[in-house]
C-alpha positions in Angstrom: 0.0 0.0 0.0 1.3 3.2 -0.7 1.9 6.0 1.7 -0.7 8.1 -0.1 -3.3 5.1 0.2 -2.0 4.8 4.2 -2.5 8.6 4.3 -6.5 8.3 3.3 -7.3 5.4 5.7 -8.6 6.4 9.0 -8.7 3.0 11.0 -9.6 2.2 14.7 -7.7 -0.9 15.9 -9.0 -2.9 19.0 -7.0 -5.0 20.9 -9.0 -7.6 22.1 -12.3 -7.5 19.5 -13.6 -10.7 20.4 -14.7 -11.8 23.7 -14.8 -14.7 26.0 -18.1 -14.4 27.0 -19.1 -14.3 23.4 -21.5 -17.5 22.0 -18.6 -19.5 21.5 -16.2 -18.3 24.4 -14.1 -19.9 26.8 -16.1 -18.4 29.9 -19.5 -18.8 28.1 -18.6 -22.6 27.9 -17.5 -22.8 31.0 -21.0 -21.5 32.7 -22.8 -22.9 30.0 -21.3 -26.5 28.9 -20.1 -25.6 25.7 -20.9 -23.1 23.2 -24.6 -21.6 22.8 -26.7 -20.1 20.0 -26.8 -16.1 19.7 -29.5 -16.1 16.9 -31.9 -14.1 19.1 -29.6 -11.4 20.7 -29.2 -8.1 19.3 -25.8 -8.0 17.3 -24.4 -5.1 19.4 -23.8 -7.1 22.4 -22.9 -10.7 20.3 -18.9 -9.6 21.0 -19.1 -7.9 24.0 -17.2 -4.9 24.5 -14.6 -5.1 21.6 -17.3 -6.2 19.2 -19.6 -3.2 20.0 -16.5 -1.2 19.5 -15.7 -2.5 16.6 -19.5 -2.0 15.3 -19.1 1.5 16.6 -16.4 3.0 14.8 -16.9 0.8 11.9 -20.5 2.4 11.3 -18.5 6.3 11.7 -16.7 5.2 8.7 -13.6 3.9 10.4 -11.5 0.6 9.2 -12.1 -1.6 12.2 -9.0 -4.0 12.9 -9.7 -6.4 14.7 -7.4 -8.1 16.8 -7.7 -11.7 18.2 -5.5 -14.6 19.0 -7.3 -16.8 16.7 -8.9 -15.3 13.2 -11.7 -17.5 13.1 -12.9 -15.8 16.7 -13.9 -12.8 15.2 -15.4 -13.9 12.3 -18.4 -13.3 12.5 -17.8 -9.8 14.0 -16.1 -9.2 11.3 -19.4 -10.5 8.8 -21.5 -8.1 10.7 -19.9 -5.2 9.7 -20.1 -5.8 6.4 -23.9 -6.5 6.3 -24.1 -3.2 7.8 -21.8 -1.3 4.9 -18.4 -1.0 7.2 -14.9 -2.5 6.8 -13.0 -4.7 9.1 -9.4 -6.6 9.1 -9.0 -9.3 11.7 -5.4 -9.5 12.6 -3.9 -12.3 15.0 -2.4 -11.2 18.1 -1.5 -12.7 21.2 -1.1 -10.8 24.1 1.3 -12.7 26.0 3.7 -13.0 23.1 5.8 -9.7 22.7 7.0 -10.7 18.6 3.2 -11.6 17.9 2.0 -7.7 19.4 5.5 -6.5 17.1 4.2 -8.8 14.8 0.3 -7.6 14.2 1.6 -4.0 14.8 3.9 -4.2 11.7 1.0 -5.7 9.9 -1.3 -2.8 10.2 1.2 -0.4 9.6 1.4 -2.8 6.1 -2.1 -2.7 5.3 -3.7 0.1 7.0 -1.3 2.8 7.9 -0.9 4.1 11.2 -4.3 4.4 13.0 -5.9 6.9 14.6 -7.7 5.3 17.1 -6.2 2.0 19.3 -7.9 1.1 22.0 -6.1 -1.5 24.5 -9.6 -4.2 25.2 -8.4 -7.2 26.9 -9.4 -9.1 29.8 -8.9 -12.4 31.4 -11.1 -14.2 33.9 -8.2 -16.7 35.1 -8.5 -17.7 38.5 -12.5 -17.4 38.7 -13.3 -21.3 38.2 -10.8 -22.4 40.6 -12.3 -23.9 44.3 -13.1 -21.6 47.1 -10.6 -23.1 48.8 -8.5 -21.6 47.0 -9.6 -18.1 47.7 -6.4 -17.3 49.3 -3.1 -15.8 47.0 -1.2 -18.0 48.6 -2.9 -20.6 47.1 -3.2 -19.3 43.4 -1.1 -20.8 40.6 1.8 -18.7 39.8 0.8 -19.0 36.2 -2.2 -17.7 36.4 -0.5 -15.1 38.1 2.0 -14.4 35.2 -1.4 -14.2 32.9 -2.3 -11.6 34.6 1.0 -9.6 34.7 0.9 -10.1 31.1 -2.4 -8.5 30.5 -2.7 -6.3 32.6 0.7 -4.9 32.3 3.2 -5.6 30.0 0.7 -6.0 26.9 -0.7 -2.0 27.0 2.9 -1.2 27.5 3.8 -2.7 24.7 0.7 -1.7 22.5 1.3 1.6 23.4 5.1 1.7 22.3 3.6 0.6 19.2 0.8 3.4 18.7 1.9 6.2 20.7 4.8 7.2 18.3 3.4 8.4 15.1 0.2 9.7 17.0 3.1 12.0 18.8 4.5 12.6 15.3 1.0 13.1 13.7 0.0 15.5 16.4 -3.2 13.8 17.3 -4.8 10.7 18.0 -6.8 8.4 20.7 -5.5 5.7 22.9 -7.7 4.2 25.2 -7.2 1.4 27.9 -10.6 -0.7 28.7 -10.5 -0.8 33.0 -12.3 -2.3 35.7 -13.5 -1.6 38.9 -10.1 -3.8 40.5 -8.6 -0.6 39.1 -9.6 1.2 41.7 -9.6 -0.9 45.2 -8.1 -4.0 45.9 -11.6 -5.7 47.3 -11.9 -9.4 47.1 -15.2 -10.8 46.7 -14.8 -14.2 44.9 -12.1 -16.9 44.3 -9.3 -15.7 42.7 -10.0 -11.9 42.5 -6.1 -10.9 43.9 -4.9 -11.4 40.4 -7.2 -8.4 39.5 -4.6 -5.9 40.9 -2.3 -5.7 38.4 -5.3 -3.4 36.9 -4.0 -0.8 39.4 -0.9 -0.3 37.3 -3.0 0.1 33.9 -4.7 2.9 35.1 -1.5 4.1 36.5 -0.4 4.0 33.2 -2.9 5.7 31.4 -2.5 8.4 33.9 1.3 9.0 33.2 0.6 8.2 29.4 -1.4 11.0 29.7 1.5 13.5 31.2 3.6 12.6 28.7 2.0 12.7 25.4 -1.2 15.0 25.9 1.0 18.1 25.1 1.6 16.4 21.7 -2.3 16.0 21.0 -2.3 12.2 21.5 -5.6 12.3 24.0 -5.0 9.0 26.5 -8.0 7.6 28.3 -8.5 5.1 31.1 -12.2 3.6 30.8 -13.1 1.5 34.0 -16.5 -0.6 33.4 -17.7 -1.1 37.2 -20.3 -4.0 36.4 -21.7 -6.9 34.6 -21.6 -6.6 31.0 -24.4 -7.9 28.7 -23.4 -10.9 26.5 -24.5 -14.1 25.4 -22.0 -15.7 28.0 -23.8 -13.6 30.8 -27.4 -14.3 29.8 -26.2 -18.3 30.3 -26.0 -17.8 33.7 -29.5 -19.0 33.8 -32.9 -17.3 33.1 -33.3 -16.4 36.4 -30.2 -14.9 36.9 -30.6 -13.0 34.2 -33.7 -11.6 35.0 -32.4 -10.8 38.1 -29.9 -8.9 36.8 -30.7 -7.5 33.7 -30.7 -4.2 34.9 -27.8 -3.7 36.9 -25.4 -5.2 33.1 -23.9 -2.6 31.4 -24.6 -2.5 27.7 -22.0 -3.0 25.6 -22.9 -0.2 22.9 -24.2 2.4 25.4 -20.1 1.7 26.6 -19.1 2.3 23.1 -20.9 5.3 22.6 -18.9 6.9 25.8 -15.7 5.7 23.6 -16.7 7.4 20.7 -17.7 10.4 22.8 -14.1 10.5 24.4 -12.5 10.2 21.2 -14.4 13.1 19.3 -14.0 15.7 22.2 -12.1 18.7 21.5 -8.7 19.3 23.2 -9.5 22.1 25.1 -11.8 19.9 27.2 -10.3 16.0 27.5 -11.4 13.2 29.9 -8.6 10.9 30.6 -10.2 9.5 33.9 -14.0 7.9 33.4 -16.4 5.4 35.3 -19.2 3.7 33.7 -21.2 2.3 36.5 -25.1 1.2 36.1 -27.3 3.1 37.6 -29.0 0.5 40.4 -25.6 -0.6 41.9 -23.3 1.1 44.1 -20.4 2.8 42.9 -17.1 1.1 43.3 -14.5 3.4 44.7 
């Protein structure tokens, strides 16, 4: 592609565009026994997070890269933006492997350009299915542990040594990091939930990514999601569940609109810091 072509392609990457609470997702099998049909949810939420991202800035005329560790994952994301008129490019990339996050970096440059918009997306449940025995730290698997450190950590680093250069040498651009509420206490209320801290240092991140590149007109962002987020993976909790709490999920595009909101605000008045917390639960501080 030529640097002309690059030049005229405005494209959104998210790290992290499939999900694992998606129909076919390791969580979503895990609560569910094995994959389950999505035929009857509404598209937006299909993907959870990344996907209605993806959606999002695909339908505001964006290239939507998609990233994934495995291509056939996002698939069908990738299907549903075409039926809806936008563009998408699925690109393998695993987060624990520094050459494959070179590697899908250097690929995008390759067929897209630089992008405007990255936005860091990943997650990981690890530690959740293990006994409540287990509860304790000293208990967890230092494995699981390193999981953690990986994606909590060293991947955004890493993603953003790959985006944050020529968005400083552009003079604008958006890089956003997709939070929780672990982010901001160290609470434990299930098995396995002390691996959640390393999301302290993400945030912590975003805040110092901020200091350092806002005065070139990169405009950093950490999002924390404080709740339950609607997907087909959640809904198998059961019908009851559900029902219980179908109020207090969070909707996946509702969360991408607040994205796209970040991302078009004008310099003069930038969040960098931003909770999204349902409106029946209380607020995690």
């Amino acid at each position: 592609m030529t640097g002309k072509a690059q030049a005229l392609q405005k494209a959104a990457v998210i790290v992290g565009a499939t999900s694992k609470w998606q129909a076919d997702g390791s969580s979503t099998a895990r609560v569910a026994g094995g994959a389950i049909s999505d035929a009857g949810m509404p598209v937006g939420i299909r993907w959870g997070v990344g996907g209605a991202l993806a959606q999002k800035f695909a339908a505001e005329g964006y290239l939507a890269v998609l990233t994934t560790r495995h291509a056939k994952n996002a698939a069908g994301l990738a299907e549903a933006i075409a039926d809806r008129g936008g563009r998408a490019l699925v690109v393998e990339l695993d987060l624990e492997s520094v050459s494959s996050i070179a590697a899908a970096f250097a690929e995008i440059r390759e067929q897209v350009g630089d992008p405007e918009v990255v936005i860091y997306n990943a997650g990981y449940s690890h530690g959740r299915e293990l006994p409540k025995e287990m509860e304790l730290l000293e208990n967890l698997p230092d494995e699981i542990f390193e999981t953690a450190i990986a994606l909590a950590c060293r991947a955004p680093y890493l993603v953003a040594k790959q985006a944050l250069p020529a968005m400083r040498r552009a003079g604008r651009g958006t890089f956003m990091l997709s939070n929780n509420q672990y982010s901001l206490h160290g609470r434990a209320r299930r098995t396995g939930e002390s691996l959640y801290y390393p999301r302290a240092l993400m945030r912590t991140l975003a805040q110092v990514l901020t200091e350092e590149y806002s005065p070139h007109g990169v405009h950093v962002a950490n999002v924390v999601i404080d709740g339950m987020i609607d997907s087909p993976g959640t809904r198998a909790y059961g019908e009851g569940v559900y029902k219980a709490e179908q109020e207090a999920m969070l909707d996946p595009m509702r969360i991408a609109e607040t994205y796209w909101h970040i991302h078009q605000q004008h310099p003069s008045c930038w969040t960098h810091d931003i909770q999204l917390t349902p409106y029946n639960r209380p607020v995690s501080r």
